[in-house]
C-alpha positions as CSV (number, residue, x, y, z in Angstrom):
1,X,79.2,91.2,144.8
2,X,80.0,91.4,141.1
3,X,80.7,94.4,139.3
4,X,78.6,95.2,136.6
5,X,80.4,96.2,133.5
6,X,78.7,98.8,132.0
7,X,80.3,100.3,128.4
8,X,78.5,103.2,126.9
9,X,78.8,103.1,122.6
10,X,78.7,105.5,120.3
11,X,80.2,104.7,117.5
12,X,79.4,102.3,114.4
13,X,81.1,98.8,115.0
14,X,80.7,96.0,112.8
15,X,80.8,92.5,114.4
16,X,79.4,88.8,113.5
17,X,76.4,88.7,111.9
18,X,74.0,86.4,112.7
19,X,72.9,83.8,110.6
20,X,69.2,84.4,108.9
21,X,67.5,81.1,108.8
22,X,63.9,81.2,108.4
23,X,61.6,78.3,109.0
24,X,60.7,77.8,105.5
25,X,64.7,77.6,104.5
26,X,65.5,74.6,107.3
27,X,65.0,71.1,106.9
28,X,62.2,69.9,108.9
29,X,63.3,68.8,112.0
30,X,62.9,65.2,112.9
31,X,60.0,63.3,113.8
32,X,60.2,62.2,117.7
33,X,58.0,59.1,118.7
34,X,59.0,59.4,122.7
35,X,55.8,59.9,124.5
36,X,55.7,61.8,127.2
37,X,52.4,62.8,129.3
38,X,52.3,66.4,129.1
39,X,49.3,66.7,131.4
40,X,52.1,65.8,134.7
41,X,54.0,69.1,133.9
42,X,53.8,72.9,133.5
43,X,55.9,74.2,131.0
44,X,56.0,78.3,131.1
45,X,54.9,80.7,128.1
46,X,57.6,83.2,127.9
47,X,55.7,85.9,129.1
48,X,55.9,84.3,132.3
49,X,60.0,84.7,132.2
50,X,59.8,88.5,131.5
51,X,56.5,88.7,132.4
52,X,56.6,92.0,135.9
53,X,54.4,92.0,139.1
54,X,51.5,94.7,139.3
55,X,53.4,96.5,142.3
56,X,57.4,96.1,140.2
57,X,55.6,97.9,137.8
58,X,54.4,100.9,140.1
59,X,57.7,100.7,141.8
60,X,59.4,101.3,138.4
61,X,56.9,104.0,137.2
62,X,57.6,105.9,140.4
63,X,61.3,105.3,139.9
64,X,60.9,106.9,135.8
65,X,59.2,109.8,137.4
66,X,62.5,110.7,139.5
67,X,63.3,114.4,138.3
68,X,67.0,113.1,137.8
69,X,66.0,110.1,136.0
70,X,62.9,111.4,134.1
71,X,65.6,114.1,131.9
72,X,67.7,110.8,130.5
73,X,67.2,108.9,127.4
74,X,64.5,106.7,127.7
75,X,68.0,103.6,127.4
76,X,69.7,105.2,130.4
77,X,66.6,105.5,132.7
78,X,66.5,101.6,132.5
79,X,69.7,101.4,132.9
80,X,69.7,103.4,136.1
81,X,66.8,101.4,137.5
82,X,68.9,98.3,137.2
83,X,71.4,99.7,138.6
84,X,69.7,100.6,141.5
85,X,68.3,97.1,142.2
86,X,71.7,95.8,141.2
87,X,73.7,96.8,144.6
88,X,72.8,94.3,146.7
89,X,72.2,91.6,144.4
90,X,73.0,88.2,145.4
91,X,74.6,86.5,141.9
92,X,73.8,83.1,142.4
93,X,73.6,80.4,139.7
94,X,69.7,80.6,139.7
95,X,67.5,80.2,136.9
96,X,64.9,82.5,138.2
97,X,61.9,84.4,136.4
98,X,62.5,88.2,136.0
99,X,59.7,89.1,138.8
100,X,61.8,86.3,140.9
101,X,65.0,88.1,140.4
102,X,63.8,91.6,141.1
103,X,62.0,90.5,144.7
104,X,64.3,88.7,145.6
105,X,67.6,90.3,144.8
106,X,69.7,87.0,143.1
107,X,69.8,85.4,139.9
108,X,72.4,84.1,137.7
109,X,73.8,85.5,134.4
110,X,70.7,84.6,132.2
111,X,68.5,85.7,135.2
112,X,69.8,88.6,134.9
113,X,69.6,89.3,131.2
114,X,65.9,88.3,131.6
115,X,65.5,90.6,134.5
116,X,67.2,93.4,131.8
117,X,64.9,92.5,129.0
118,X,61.8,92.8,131.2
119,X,62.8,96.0,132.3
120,X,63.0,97.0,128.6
121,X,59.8,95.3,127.1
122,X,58.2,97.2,130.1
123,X,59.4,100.6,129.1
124,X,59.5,99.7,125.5
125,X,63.5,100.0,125.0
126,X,64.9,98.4,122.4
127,X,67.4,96.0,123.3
128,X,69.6,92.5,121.5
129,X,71.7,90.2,123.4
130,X,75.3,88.9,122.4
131,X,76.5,85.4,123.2
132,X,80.0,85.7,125.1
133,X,82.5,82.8,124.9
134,X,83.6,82.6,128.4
135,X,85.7,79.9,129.8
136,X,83.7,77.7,131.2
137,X,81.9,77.4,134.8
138,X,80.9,74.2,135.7
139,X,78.3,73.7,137.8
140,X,77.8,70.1,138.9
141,X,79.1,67.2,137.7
142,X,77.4,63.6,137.8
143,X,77.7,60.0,136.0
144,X,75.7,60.7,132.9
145,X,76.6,64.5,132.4
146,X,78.5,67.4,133.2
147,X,76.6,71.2,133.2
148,X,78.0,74.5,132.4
149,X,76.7,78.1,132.2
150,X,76.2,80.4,129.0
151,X,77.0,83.8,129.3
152,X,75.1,86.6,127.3
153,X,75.5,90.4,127.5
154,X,73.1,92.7,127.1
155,X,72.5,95.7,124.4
156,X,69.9,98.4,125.5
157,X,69.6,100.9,122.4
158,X,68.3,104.6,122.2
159,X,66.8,103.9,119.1
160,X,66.5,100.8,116.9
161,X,69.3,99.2,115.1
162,X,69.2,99.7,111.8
163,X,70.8,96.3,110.8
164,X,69.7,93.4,113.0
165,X,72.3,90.7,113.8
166,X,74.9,93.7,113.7
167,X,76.8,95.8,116.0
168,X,74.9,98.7,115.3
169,X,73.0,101.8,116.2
170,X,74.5,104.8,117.4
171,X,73.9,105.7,121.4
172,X,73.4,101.9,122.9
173,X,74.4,100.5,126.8
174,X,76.3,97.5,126.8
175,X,75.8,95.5,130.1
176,X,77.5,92.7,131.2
177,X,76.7,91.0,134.5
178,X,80.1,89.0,134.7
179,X,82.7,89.9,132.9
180,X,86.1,87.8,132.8
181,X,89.3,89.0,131.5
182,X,89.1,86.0,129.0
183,X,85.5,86.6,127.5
184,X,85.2,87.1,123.8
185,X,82.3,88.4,122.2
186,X,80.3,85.7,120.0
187,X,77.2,86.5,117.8
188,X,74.2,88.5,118.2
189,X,71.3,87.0,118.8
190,X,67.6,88.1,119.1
191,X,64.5,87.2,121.1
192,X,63.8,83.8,120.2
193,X,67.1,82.1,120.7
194,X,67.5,84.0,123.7
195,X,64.1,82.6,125.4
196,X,65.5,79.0,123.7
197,X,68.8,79.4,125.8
198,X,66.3,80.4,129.0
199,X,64.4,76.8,128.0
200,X,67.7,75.0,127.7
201,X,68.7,76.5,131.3
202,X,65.3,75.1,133.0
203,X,65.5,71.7,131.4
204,X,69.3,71.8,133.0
205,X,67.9,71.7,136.5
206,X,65.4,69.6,135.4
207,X,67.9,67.6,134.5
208,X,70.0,67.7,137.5
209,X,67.1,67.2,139.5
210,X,66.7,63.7,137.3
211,X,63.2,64.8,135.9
212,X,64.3,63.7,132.3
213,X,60.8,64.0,130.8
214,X,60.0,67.3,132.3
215,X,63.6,68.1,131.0
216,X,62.6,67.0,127.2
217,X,59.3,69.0,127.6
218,X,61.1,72.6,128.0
219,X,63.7,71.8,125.5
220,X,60.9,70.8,123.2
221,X,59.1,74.3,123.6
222,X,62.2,75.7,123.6
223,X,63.2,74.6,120.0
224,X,59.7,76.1,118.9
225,X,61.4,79.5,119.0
226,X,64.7,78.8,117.6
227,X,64.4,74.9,115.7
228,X,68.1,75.6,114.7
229,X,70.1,76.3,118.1
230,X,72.3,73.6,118.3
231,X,72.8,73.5,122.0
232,X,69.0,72.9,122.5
233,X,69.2,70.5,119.6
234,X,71.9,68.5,121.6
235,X,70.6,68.2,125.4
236,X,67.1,67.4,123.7
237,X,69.1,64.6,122.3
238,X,70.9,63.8,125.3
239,X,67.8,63.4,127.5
240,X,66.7,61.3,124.8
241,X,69.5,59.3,125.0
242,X,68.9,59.0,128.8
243,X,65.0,58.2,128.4
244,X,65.9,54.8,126.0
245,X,65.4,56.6,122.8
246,X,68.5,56.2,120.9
247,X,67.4,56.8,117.3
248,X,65.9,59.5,118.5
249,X,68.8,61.1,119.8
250,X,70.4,59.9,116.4
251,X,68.1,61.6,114.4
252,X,68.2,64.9,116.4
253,X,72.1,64.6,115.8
254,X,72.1,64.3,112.2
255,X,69.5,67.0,112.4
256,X,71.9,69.2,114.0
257,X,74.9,68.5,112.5
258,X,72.8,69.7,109.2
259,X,71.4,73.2,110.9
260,X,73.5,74.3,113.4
261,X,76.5,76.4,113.4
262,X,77.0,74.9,116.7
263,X,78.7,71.4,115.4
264,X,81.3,70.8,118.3
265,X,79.3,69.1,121.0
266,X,76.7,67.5,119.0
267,X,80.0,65.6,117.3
268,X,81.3,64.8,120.4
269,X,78.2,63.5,121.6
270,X,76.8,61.8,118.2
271,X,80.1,60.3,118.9
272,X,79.7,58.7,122.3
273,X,76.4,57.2,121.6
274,X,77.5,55.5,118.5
275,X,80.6,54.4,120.6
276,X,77.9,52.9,123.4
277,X,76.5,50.7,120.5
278,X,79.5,49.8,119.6
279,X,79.4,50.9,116.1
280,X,83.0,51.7,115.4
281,X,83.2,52.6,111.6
282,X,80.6,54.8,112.3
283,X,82.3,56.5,115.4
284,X,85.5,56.5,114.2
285,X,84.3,59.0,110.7
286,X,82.7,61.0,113.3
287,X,85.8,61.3,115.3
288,X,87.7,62.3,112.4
289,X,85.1,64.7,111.8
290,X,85.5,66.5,115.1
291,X,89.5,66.5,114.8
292,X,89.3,68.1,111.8
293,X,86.2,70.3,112.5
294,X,87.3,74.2,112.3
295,X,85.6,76.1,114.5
296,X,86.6,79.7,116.1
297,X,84.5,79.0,120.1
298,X,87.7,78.5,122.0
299,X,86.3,77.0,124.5
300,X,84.1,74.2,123.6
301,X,87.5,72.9,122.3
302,X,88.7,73.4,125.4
303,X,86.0,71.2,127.1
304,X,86.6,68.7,124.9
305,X,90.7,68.4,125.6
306,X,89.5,67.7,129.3
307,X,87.1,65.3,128.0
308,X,90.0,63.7,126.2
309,X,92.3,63.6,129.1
310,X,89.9,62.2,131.1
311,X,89.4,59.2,129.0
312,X,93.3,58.7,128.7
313,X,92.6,60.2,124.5
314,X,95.8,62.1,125.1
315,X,95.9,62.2,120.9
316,X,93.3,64.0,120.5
317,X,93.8,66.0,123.5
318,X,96.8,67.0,121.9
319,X,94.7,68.8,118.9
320,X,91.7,70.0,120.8
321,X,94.3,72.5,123.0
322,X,96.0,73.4,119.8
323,X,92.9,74.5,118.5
324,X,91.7,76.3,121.6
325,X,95.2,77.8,121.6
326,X,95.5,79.1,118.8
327,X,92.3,81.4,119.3
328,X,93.1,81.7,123.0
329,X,96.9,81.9,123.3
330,X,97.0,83.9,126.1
331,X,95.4,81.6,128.4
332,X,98.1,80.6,130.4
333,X,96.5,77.2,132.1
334,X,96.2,75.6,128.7
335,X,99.9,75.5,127.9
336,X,100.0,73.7,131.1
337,X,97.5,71.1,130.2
338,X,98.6,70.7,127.0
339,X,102.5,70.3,128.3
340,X,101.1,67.5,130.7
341,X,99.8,65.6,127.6
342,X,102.9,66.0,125.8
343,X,104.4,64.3,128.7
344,X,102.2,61.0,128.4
345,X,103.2,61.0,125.2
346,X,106.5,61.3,125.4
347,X,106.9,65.0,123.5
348,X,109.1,66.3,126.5
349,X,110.4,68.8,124.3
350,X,107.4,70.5,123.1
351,X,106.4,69.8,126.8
352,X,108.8,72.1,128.0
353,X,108.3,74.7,125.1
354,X,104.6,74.7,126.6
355,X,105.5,75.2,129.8
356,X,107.7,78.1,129.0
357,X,104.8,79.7,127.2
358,X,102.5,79.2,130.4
359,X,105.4,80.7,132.3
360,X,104.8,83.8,130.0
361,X,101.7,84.4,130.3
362,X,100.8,84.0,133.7
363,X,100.7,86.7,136.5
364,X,100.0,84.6,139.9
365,X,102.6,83.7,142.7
366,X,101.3,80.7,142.4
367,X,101.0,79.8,138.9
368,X,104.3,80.3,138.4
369,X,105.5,78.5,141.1
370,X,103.8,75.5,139.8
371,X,104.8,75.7,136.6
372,X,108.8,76.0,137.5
373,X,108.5,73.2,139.8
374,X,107.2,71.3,136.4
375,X,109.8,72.6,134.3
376,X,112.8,71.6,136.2
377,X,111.2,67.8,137.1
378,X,111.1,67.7,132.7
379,X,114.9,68.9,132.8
380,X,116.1,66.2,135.2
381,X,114.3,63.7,133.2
């Protein structure tokens, strides 16, 4: 089982503020002609994610009424009932509904932080999320498109922060249901992008599962919430892509490049299709774009240097570790990536420096075994 990280904050910290947009202030988002008959799925309200059973709701009033738990802030007592539930919990990469999670004792990360936020619309606890930059897990690979998982933390507060978007309020619970030495804290986020990110989750499986409409569908309602989240902006144009609709997906690009703070992977991606239709100017300005794109999530560059290898781009490779490195430098596996992509192309110097560097920072038996062995093969060359 995974340990749940729980830190308990009392002091004022200031942190990233998140970005007021209002409807009225956006551009209006594109107009989508893809038709899709909406009467052959059921796409959930949110109420139904956080949404409790008659009898978790007894089960929890009981549990409140515990003469232990019934003295604590109102916070810790939902904290403590999570906790209880949380010992035997199965964390599997599920997207399940909050009722789902509690009966059935598994969920994954944003499972989880739904479970957390049900818990605390329930017993009316203030609460904010925070997105973490986390290396990335991927979770299945196939020809069209590779999935990974977001990672969000939880804040449950004793009273209400005074400054949304903020690290604020005095007495708060931090929760965390899988913490990694490497996580870095991102923004603050509220409600709405949070159920957008839950959308974007279900329209993965969907996805995966090859239901591409039923995919578009929930990232559709999604955007409702949040029109601006670039990561919903992106798959939506994805499946698009997928489905046939290719100025579609364009237009969903450009529309994202222009609203989102997000700007990584819908370049990348507004990349590849104009690549497919073989518009090379075009492509190319975007490329340069992305090289040249400044932008502090470590590990969407990182993605993106494994992209690169993969498609023998050991150029920009070369840049997207830098980047990633020099917001990450302790990560000790990208010195090693980055020293094999010196080496095909022919920078067995700065190769070795690299390696050196990965020597330094890493801690395994292993690691550093490997990382010898590729050391001496660049000083016999």
């Amino acid at each position: 089982m995974r340990v749940v990280l729980v830190l308990f904050l009392f002091t004022l910290i200031q942190g990233c503020q998140n970005r007021a947009n209002t409807a009225a202030s956006l551009p209006k988002s594109p107009t989508i002609n893809y038709f899709v008959d909406e009467t052959k799925y059921s796409i959930p309200e949110p109420e139904a994610f956080y949404s409790l059973t008659q009898k978790q709701v007894i089960e929890l009033d009981l549990f409140l009424q515990k003469e232990e738990i019934s003295k604590l802030p109102r916070h810790r007592q939902a904290f403590a009932f999570l906790q209880s539930r949380l010992v035997n919990f199965n964390f599997q990469g599920e997207n399940l509904f909050a009722s789902e999670s509690l009966a059935n004792g598994r969920g994954n990360c944003m499972a989880l932080a739904m479970l957390t936020y049900a818990i605390a619309e329930q017993m009316e606890v203030e609460l904010n999320f925070q997105v973490m930059h986390t290396m990335p897990l991927l979770l299945e690979v196939t020809d069209k498109f590779a999935v990974t998982s977001d990672h969000v933390s939880t804040f449950l507060y004793e009273s209400a922060p005074k400054k949304k978007g903020y690290f604020s309020g005095g007495n708060r619970i931090r929760i965390d249901y899988f913490p990694e030495r490497y996580d870095r804290g991102g923004k603050m986020i509220e409600r709405n992008e949070f159920l957008t990110m839950f959308y974007r989750n279900l329209a993965a499986d969907a996805m995966l599962n090859g239901e591409l409409e039923h995919a578009y569908l929930l990232l559709k309602k999604g955007r409702s919430f949040a029109p601006d989240y670039g990561p919903g902006i992106n798959m939506q144009a994805v499946v698009l892509r997928l489905l046939g609709d290719e100025e579609g997906a364009e237009r969903l690009y450009r529309y994202g490049l222009e609203v989102s703070d997000n700007k990584i992977t819908l370049l990348s991606n507004y990349h590849f299709l104009l690549s497919l239709q073989e518009r090379q100017q075009q492509a190319l300005a975007i490329k340069q774009r992305l090289l040249a794109l400044d932008d502090p999530s470590p590990y969407k560059w990182y993605l993106q240097a494994m992209d690169s290898m993969a498609s023998n781009d050991f150029v920009s490779a070369k840049v997207y570790l830098k980047k990633f490195l020099q917001n990450t430098h302790y990560y000790h596996k990208a010195y090693y990536d980055l020293a094999k992509v010196l080496v095909r192309l022919g920078e067995y110097s700065e190769a070795k420096e690299s390696l050196d560097l990965a020597l330094s920072y890493s801690e395994r038996d292993k690691d550093k075994h490997l990382y010898r062995a590729k050391r001496q093969w660049l000083l016999a060359l």
